[in-house]
C-alpha positions as CSV (number, residue, x, y, z in Angstrom):
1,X,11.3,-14.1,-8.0
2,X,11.2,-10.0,-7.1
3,X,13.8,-8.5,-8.7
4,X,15.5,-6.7,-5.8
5,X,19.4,-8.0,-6.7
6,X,22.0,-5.9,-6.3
7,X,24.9,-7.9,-7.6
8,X,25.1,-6.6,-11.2
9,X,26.4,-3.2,-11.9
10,X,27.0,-1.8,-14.9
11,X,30.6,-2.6,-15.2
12,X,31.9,1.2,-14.8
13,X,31.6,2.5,-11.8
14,X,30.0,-0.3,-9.3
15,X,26.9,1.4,-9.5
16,X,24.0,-0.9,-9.7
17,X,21.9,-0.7,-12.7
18,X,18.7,0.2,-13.1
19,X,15.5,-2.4,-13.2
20,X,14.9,-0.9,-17.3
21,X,19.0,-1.7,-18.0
22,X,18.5,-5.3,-16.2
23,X,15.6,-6.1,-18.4
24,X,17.0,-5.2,-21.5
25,X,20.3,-7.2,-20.8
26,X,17.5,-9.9,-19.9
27,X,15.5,-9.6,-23.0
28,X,19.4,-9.8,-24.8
29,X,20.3,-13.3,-23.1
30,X,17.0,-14.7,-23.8
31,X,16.4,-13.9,-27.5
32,X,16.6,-17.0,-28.8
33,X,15.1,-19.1,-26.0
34,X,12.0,-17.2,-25.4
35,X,10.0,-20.8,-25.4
36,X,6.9,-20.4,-22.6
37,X,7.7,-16.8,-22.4
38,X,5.1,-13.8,-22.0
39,X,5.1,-10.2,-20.4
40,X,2.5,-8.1,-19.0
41,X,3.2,-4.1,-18.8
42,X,1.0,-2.4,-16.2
43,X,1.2,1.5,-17.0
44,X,0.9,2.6,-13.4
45,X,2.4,6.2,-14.5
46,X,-1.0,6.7,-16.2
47,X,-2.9,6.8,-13.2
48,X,-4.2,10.1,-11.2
49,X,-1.6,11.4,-9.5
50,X,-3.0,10.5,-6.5
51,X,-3.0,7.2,-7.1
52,X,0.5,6.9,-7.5
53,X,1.9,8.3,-3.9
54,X,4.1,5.6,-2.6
55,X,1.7,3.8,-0.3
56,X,-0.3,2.5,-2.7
57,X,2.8,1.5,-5.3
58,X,4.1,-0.5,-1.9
59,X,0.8,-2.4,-2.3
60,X,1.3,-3.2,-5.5
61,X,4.8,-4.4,-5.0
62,X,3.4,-6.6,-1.8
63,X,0.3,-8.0,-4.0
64,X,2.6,-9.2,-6.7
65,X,5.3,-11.0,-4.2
66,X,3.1,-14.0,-3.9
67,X,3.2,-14.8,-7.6
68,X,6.6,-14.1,-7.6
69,X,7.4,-16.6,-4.8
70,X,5.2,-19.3,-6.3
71,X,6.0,-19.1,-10.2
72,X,8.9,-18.2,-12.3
73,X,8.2,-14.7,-12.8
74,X,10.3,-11.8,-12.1
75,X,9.0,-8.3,-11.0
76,X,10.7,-5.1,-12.4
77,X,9.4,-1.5,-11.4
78,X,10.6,1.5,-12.8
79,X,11.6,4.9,-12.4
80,X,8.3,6.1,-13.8
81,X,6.5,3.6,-11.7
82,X,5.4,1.1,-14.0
83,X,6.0,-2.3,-13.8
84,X,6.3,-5.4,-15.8
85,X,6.4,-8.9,-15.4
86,X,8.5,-11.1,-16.8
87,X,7.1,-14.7,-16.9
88,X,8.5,-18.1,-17.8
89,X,6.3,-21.3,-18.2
90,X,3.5,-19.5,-15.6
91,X,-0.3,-20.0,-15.8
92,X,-1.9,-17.5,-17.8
93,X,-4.8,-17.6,-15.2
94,X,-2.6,-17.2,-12.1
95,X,-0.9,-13.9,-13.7
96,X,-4.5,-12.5,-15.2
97,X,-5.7,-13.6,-11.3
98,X,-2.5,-11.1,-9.9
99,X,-3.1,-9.0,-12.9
100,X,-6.8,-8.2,-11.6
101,X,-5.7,-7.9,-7.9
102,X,-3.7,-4.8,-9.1
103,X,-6.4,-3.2,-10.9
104,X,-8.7,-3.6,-8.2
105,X,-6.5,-1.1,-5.9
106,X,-7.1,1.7,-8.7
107,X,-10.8,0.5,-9.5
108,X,-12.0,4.1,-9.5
109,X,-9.0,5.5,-11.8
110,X,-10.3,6.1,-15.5
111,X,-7.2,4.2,-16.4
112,X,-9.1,1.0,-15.3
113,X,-12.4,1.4,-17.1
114,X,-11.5,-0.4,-19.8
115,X,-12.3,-4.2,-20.3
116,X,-9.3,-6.6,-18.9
117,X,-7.2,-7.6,-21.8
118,X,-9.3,-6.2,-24.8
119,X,-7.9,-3.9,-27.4
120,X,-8.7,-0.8,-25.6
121,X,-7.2,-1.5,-22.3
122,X,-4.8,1.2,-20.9
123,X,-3.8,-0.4,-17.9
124,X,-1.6,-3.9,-19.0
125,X,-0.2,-4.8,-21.9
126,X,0.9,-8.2,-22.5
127,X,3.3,-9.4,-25.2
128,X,3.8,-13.3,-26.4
129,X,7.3,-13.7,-26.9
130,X,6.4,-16.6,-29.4
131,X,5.6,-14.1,-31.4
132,X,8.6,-11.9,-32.8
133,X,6.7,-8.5,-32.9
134,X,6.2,-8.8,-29.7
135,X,9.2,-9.2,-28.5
136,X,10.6,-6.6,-30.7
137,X,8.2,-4.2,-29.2
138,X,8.8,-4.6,-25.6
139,X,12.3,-4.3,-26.3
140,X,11.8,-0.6,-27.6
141,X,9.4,-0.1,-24.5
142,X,11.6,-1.1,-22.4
143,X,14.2,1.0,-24.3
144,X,11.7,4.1,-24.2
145,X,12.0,3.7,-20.1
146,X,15.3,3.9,-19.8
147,X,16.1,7.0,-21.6
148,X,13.1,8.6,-19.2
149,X,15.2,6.6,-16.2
150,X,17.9,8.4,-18.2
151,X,16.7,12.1,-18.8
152,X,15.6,12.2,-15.1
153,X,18.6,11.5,-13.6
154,X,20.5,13.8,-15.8
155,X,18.3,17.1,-14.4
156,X,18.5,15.7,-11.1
157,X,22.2,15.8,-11.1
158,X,22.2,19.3,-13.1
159,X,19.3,20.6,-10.0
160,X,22.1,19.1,-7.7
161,X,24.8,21.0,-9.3
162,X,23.2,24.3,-9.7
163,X,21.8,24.0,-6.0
164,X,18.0,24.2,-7.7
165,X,17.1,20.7,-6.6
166,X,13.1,20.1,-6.1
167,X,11.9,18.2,-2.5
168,X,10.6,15.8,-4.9
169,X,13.9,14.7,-6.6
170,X,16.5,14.9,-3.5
171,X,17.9,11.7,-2.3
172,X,19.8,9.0,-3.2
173,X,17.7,5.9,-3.9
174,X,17.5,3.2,-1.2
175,X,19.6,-0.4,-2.7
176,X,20.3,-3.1,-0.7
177,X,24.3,-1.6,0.1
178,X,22.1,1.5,2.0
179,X,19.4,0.0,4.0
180,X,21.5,-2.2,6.2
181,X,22.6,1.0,7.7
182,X,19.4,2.6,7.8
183,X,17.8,-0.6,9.4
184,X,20.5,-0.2,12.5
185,X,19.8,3.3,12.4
186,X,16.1,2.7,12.9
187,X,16.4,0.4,15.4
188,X,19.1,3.0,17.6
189,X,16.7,6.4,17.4
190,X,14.0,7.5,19.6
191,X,11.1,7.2,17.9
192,X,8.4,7.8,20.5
193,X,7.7,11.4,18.9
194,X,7.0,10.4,15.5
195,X,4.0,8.1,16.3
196,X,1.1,10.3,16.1
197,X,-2.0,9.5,17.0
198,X,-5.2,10.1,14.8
199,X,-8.9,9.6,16.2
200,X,-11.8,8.1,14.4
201,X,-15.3,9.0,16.1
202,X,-19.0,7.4,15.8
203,X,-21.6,9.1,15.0
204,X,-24.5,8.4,17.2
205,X,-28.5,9.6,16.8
206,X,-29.2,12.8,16.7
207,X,-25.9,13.6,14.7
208,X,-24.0,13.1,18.5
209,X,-20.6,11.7,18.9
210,X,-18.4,9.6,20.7
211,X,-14.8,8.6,20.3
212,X,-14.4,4.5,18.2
213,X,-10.8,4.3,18.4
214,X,-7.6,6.1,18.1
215,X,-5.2,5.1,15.3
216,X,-1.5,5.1,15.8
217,X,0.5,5.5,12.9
218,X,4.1,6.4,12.0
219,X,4.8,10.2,11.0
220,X,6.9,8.6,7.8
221,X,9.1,12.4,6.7
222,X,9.2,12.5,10.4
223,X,11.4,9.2,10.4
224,X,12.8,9.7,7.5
225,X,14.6,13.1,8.4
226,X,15.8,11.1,11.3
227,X,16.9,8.2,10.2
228,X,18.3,9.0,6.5
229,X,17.6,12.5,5.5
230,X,19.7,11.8,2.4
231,X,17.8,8.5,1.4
232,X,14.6,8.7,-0.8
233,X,13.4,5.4,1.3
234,X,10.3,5.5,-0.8
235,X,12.3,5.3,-4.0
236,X,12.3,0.8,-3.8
237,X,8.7,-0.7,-2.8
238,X,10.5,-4.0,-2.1
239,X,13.5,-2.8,-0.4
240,X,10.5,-0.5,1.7
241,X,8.8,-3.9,2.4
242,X,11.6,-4.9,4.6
243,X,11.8,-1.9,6.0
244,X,8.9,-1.4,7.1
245,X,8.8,-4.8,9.5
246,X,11.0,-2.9,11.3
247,X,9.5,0.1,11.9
248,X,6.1,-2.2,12.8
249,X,8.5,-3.6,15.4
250,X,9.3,0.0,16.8
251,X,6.1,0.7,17.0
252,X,4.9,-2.3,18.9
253,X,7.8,-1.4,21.0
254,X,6.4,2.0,21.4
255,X,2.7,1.1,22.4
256,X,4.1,-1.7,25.0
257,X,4.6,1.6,27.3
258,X,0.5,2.6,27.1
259,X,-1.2,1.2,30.1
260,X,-3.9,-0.8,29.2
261,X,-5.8,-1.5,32.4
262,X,-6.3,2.0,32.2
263,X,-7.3,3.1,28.4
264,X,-11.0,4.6,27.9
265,X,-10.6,4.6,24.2
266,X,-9.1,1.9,21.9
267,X,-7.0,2.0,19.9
268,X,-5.6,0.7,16.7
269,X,-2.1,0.5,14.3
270,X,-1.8,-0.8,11.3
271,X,0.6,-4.0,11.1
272,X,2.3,-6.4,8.1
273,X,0.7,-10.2,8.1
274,X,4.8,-11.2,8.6
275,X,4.7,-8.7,11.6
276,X,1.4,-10.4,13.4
277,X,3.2,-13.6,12.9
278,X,6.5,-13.0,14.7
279,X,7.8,-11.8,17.5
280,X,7.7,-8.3,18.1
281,X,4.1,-8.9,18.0
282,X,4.1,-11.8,20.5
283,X,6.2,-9.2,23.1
284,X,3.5,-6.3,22.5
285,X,0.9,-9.6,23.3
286,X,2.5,-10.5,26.4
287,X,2.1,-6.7,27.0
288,X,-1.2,-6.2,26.4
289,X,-2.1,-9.5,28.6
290,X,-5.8,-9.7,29.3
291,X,-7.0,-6.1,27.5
292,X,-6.5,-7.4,23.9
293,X,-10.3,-6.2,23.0
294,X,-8.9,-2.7,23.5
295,X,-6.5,-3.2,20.3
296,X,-7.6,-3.2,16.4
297,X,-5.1,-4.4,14.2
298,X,-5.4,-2.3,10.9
299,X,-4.3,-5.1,8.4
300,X,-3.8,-3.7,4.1
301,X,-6.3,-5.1,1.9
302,X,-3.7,-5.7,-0.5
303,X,-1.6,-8.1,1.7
304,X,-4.9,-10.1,2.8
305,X,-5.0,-10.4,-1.4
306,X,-1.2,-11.7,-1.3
307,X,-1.6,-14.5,1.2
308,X,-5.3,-15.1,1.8
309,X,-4.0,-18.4,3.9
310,X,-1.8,-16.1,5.9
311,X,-4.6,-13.9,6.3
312,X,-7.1,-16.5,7.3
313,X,-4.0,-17.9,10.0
314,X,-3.4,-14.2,11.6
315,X,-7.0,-13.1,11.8
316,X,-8.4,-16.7,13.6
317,X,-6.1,-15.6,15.8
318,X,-6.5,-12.7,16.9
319,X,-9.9,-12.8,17.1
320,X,-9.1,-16.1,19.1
321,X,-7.3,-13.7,21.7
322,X,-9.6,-10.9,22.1
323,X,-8.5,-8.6,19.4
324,X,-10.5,-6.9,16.8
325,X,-9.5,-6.9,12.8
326,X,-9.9,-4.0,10.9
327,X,-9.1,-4.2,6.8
328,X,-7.7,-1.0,6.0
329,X,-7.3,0.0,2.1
330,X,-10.4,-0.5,0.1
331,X,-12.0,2.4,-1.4
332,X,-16.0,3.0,-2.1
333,X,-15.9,1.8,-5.9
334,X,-14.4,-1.3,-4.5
335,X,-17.5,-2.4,-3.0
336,X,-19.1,-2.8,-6.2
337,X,-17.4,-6.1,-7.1
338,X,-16.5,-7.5,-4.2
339,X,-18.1,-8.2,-1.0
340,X,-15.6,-7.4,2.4
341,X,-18.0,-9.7,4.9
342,X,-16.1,-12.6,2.8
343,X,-12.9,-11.4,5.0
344,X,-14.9,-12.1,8.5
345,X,-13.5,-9.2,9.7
346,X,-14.4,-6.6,12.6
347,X,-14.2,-3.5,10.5
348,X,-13.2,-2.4,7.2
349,X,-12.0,1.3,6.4
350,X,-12.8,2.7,2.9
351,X,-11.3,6.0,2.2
352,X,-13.4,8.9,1.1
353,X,-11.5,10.7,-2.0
354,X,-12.3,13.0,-5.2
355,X,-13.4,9.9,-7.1
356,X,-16.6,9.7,-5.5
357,X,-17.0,13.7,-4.4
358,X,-18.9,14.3,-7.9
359,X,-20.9,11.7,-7.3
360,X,-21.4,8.1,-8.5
361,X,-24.4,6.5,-10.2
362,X,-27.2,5.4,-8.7
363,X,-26.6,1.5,-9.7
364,X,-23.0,2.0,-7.8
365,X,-24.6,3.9,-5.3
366,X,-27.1,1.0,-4.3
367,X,-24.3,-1.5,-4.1
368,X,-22.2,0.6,-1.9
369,X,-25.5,0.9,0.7
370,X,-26.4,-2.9,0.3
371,X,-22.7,-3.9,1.1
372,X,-22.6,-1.1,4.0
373,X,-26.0,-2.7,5.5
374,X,-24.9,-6.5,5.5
375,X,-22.1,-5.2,8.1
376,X,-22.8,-4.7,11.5
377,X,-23.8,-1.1,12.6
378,X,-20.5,1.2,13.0
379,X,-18.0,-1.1,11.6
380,X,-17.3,0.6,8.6
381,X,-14.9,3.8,9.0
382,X,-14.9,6.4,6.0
383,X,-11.2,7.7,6.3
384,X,-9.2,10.5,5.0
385,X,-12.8,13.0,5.2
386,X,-11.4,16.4,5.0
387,X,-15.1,18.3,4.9
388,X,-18.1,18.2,5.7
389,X,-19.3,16.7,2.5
390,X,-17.6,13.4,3.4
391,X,-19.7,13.0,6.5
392,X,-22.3,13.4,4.6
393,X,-21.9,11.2,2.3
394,X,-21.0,8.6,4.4
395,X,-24.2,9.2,6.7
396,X,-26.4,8.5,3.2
397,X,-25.3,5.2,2.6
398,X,-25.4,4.0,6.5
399,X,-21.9,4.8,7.4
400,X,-21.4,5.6,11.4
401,X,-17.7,6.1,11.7
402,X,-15.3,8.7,10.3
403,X,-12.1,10.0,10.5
404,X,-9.8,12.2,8.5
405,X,-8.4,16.4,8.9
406,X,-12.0,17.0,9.3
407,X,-12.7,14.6,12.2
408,X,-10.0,15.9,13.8
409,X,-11.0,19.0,14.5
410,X,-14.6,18.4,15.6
411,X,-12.8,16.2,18.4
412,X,-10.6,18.9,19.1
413,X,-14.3,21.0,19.6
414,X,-15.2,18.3,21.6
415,X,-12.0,18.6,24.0
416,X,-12.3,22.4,24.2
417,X,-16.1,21.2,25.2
418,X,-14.9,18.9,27.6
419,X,-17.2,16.6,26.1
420,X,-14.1,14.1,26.2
């Protein structure tokens, strides 16, 4: 299962050790019953840097939950933001099958180029504990982490103490004795003024434009100054998992105030599967009543990968009651090896970003525009367009909709137009 326990500490000071200190007492009780045992080492910390902001680690926490759940494998991310799996009597396929899931977020990253499991591959590493090199040398990995868990902490507290602390390193991390408190603070605060809205326009003949929808979506420093300035609430992708149903609550809560008889212009927010399923969702339903085909629900490509039979169970029924599905996450590489109309969903949203502004090759290229031409006309949004360029782009391979920095301010043209 995830490894998200707080009960041990390290014996001194009731402070709960790190996931690198856990393992290696792990590794410790287990040497000499390592029967069925393997590891796999993903090296997230080599990707891009922009592959590594926090939204797209929480996706890899939420993709590797299901194999948690089903198997005896436990999950252990670290400071650096790699991760590692720690798996007992567990199909080789079904981890390889997880494995592959992660590597498909970061398909564009050189990190990923290399062949799946073959000599040269700089993305997992996986160790047979039969074997007693192996064992021996994910101990010192493992080893190698902590004193980098170590090191960083140690400036951190000298920033702290010399009053030179970066925005980057402030913040206590969130553990499970924190975010009960933070949870009730959520739940207490206004948070009306932090949902921002974002639009995503069409692009009609003749290069005109009309408004597609308008994306609500949670202004997350925003919250965080509010609800625990001192917390990094980034710093745990599980413990942020749990947090986040809340905040999908609060913002259900916020949108059942819109009047829908009345809306020109749909629009859309971007839920958990767990949230569709419960009840904060059922209220905002109730809410909505008979305009549902105004609402998109923006669902993460990565947890449609973590529960496909959830996935399959949410969007039936939505669709069922008038709403429109939007998968949110992929990027344009992606559509090389795998095929979104599979998901039968309304829309997908594919975000435009510096591995494809210099250009991919004319094999990948063709792919992309096939894929883009097998979906119906406007239902794939580029996102995240910050220039011209990405319009561009998008208009090449059939692409109607966009929105990103960019968008927004050729709608705000529009307003001062009184186009809209």
């Amino acid at each position: 299962m995830a490894d998200i326990s707080a009960s041990y500490t390290t014996g001194q000071d009731q402070v709960p050790a790190g996931p690198e200190k856990r393992l290696l007492d792990l590794l410790d009780r287990m040497r000499n019953n390592v029967i069925g045992v393997f590891a796999v080492h993903l090296h997230l910390s080599e990707l891009r840097a922009s592959h590594r902001q926090p939204h797209f680690l929480r996706m890899v926490g939420r993709s590797l939950d299901s194999l948690s759940a089903q198997h005896d494998v436990q999950v252990f991310t670290f400071a650096n933001a790699d991760v590692a799996l720690m798996c007992r009597n567990t199909p080789v396929d079904d981890v390889d099958d997880a494995v592959f899931r992660v590597r498909a977020l970061f398909n564009e990253d050189p990190l990923t180029m290399s062949e799946d499991g073959s000599a040269e591959d700089l993305f997992s590493t996986w160790y047979d504990f039969s074997q007693a090199k192996d064992h021996k040398d994910f101990e010192e990995t493992i080893s190698a982490l902590l004193k980098v868990r170590e090191d960083t902490k140690a400036k951190q507290n000298d920033a702290m103490t010399t009053g030179r602390s970066s925005k980057v390193m402030s913040g206590e991390p969130l553990v499970p004795q924190n975010i009960q408190t933070i949870t009730q603070r959520l739940l207490e605060v206004r948070i009306g003024d932090v949902v921002h809205r974002q639009p995503a326009v069409i692009v009609t003949a003749g290069r005109n434009q009309k408004l597609a929808f308008r994306e609500h979506y949670v202004a997350m420093e925003e919250l965080r100054q509010r609800i625990a300035p001192d917390i990094n609430i980034f710093s745990s992708h599980w413990l942020f998992q749990y947090l986040s149903e809340t905040i999908d609550a609060r913002v259900l809560e916020v949108l059942s105030r819109l009047d829908y008889s009345n809306m020109d212009v749909p629009l859309s927010v971007n839920l958990n599967i767990s949230t569709i399923m419960g009840r904060p969702f059922q209220n905002f339903h109730a809410i909505v009543g008979e305009h549902t085909d105004k609402v998109l629900v923006e669902i993460q490509i990565i947890d449609v990968f973590a529960d496909m039979g959830a996935y399959t169970y949410v969007r039936d029924w939505l669709k069922e009651h008038g709403y429109r599905v939007l998968i949110d996450g992929l990027n344009p590489l992606t559509l090389n090896f795998f095929d979104p109309t599979s998901l039968e969903a309304d829309f997908i949203k594919i975000t435009w970003g510096p591995e494809v502004r210099g250009g991919v090759d004319q094999d990948q290229t063709r792919q992309i525009r096939t894929v883009i031409a097998d979906m119906p006309d406007g239902s794939v949004v580029l996102s995240r367009v910050d220039s011209e360029e990405g319009v561009s782009w998008g208009l090449d391979l059939g692409i109607r909709c966009f929105q990103g920095h960019f968008i927004d301010s050729v709608v705000a043209a529009m307003v001062n137009k009184g186009i809209i």
